[in-house]
Phi, psi and omega in degrees: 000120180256117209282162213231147160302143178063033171303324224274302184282327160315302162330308196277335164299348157279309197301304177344269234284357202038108188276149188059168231211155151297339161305319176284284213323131180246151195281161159252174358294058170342298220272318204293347188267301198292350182295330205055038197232154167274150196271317181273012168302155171269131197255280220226138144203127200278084199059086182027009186285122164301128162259112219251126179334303215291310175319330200264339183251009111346275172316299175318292199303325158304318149303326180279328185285336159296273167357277173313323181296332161291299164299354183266354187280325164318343188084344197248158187269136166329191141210066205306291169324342185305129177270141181241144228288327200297325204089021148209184208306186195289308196312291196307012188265291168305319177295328185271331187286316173270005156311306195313302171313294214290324155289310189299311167339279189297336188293315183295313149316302183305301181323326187296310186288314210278307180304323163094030187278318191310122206293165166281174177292285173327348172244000162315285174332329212250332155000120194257138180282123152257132192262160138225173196304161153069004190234182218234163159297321180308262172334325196258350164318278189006280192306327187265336175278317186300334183310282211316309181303315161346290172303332184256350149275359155250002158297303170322314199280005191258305190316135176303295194244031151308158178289337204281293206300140233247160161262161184295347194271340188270022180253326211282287182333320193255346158248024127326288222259331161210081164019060191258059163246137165227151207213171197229153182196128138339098175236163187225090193304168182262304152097228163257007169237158189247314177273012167264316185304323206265325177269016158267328121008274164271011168255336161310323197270319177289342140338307171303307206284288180292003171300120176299329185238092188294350183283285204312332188296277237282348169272013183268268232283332177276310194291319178288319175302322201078005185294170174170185198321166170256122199289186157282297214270005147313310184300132177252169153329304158286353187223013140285301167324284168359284203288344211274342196246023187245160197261181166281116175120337198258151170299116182244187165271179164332122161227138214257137191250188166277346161251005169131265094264163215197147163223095189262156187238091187335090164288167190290152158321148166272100210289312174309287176313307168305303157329314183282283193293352167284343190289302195311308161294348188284329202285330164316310177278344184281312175321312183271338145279036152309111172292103178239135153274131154289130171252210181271277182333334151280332178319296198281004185316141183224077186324288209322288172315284180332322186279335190277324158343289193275348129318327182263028177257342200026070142256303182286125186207000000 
């Protein structure tokens, strides 16, 4: 199953929202039955944090419920034995995305704890009840508190002269490096003839060139033209290259596309979008340098049996 980037923060962005209804809500032990595991036994442990079964068949019960939606949107039945290019099966696939949960999880506790993140008795106890699937009120507390620190490490990662808070030059560097640009861009479509599209083109950019005041030619030049910011399917490779090496405000030259040519002009970064996702990656990277100990009991954990268990109990849905 090949998992959409930040599936691990998308989750936890379900949890914020407290995902699942009292209807869903399941007696427990769900998970712990269908696992055939005591739920509050220790599965895993994580920078030395004890992770207790039901968190980890949390994730899991989640991934596998992904999965069948995906194949039932397919027309198709799972195929948990299926070998995937990794070289391994479809099941060891899935078993490995919610270890990948099960650490962002824990990671995020840590952070909290290191940070000075952590709710009080009091704003536990103040907690608003949320239910979730396959889980107990007690577990789904839990589950609602880690939202909650979530959020307040990342308000800390916003604060300016927090220890959390990142500089504009690694924030300006990470939305380089994965293609957080944006830009406003002239364009000269080729249409059928291309060498008529480049020197018009090329006069446009001297139009540009040759302005005493060159923005104003090129907010001229946009308006004569129809140009304006550049979408995701504008953008190419060669004009992501371009653009990545131009300061805000600055000018580029002719660039030449497979639709024809562009004279793009930088705009400032979206700062707020980078900052999330750097925050986002930072928590990412911590999950996955992570020290996990396995115990046996996870070793034989079998997703397929478990999720087909626990269907047939219609508990799991």
């Amino acid at each position: 199953m090949k998992k959409q980037t930040w599936l691990g923060i998308l989750l936890l962005c379900a949890v914020l929202s407290g995902c699942g209804s009292r209807e869903e809500a399941a007696a427990a032990p769900v998970l712990g039955q269908a696992a055939g595991l005591d739920e509050n036994g220790i599965l895993l442990v994580i920078d030395g944090r004890e992770i207790p079964a039901w968190q980890y068949l949390y994730w899991l019960a989640s991934d596998c419920r992904q999965l069948e939606e995906q194949c039932a949107a397919a027309g198709t039945e799972p195929d948990w034995d299926l070998p995937l290019g990794t070289g391994e099966t479809l099941a060891e696939r899935v078993k490995a995305d919610a270890l990948a949960d099960t650490a962002l999880y824990a990671a995020v506790q840590a952070w909290a704890e290191e940070w000075g993140c952590t709710l009080t008795e009091e704003e536990q106890a103040a907690l608003p009840r949320r239910d979730y699937p396959w889980l107990t009120e007690t577990q789904g507390r839990i589950l609602t508190e880690t939202g909650q620190e979530y959020a307040r490490l990342y308000v800390l990662f916003q604060e300016p002269d927090s220890p959390l808070a990142p500089t504009a030059e690694k924030l300006e560097q990470f939305g380089r490096e994965h293609g957080f640009l944006r830009a406003e861009g002239i364009p000269v479509p080729a249409g059928g003839d291309r060498e008529t599209a480049g020197q018009r083109a090329a006069e446009l950019f001297g139009r540009v060139n040759g302005a005493e005041d060159s923005s104003a030619a090129f907010d001229a030049l946009l308006k004569e033209t129809g140009g304006g910011e550049l979408t995701e399917a504008d953008w190419t490779d060669a004009l992501r290259d371009a653009a990545a090496v131009l300061e805000p405000g600055q000018i580029s030259g002719v660039l030449e596309t497979d639709a024809g040519f562009w004279i793009l002009r930088r705009l400032p970064t979206d700062t707020a979008a980078v900052g999330e996702a750097y925050f986002d990656r930072l928590l990412q990277d911590a999950a996955e340098t992570s020290r996990i100990q396995c115990t046996e009991e996870y070793g034989a954990l079998n997703p397929a049996a478990f999720w087909k268990g626990g269907k047939g109990r219609q508990t799991i849905t």
